[in-house]
C-alpha positions, 0 to 999 in steps of 0.5 A, spaced: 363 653 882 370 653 879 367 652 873 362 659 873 365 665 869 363 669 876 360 668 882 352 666 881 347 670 886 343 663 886 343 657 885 337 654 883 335 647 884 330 642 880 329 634 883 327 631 889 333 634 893 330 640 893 324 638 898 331 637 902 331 642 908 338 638 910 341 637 903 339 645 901 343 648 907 349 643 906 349 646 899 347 653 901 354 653 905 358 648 901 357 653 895 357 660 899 351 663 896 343 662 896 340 656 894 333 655 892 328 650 888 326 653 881 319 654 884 321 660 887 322 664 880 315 661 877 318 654 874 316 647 876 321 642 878 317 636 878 317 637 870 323 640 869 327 634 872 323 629 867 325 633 861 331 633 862 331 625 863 326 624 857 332 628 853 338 624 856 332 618 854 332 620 847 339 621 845 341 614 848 337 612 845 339 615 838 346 612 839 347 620 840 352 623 846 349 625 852 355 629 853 356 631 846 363 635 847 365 631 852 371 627 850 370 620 853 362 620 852 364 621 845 369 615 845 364 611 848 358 612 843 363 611 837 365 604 840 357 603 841 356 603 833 361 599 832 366 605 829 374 605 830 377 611 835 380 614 828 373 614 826 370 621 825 364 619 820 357 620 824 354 613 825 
């Protein structure tokens, strides 16, 4: 939670983790709020953990960043089309 600008109200959970009742107490108390499977507010969690893989599918398999700010992702999928370091033309 570093990371958050302020403290989240709740945390909330999508994949097969969240079927968990073990795993979402040890988060729960590990991240000092409540932590819920996205069902509770209306969405599926189901489908939204394989949109996201099928978004990280397609930007690999573009040769895209799946983390496009992040700078070792960057170095990586440079060196994967064949450019230099020093390089900063797209590919």
């Amino acid at each position: 939670m570093q990371h958050c600008p302020e403290k989240p109200t709740v945390v909330l959970t999508t994949g097969g983790g969240r079927h968990n009742p073990v795993l979402m107490q040890m988060l729960s108390v590990s991240l000092d709020c409540p932590v819920k499977p996205v069902e509770e507010v209306g969405l599926d969690g189901d489908m939204l953990e394989a949109q996201a893989f099928g978004y990280l599918a397609v930007r690999v398999a573009r040769g895209w960043c799946p983390r496009p700010r992040h700078h070792r992702c960057q170095r990586l999928c440079r060196r994967r089309r064949g450019q230099r370091a020093g390089d900063r033309k797209a590919g």
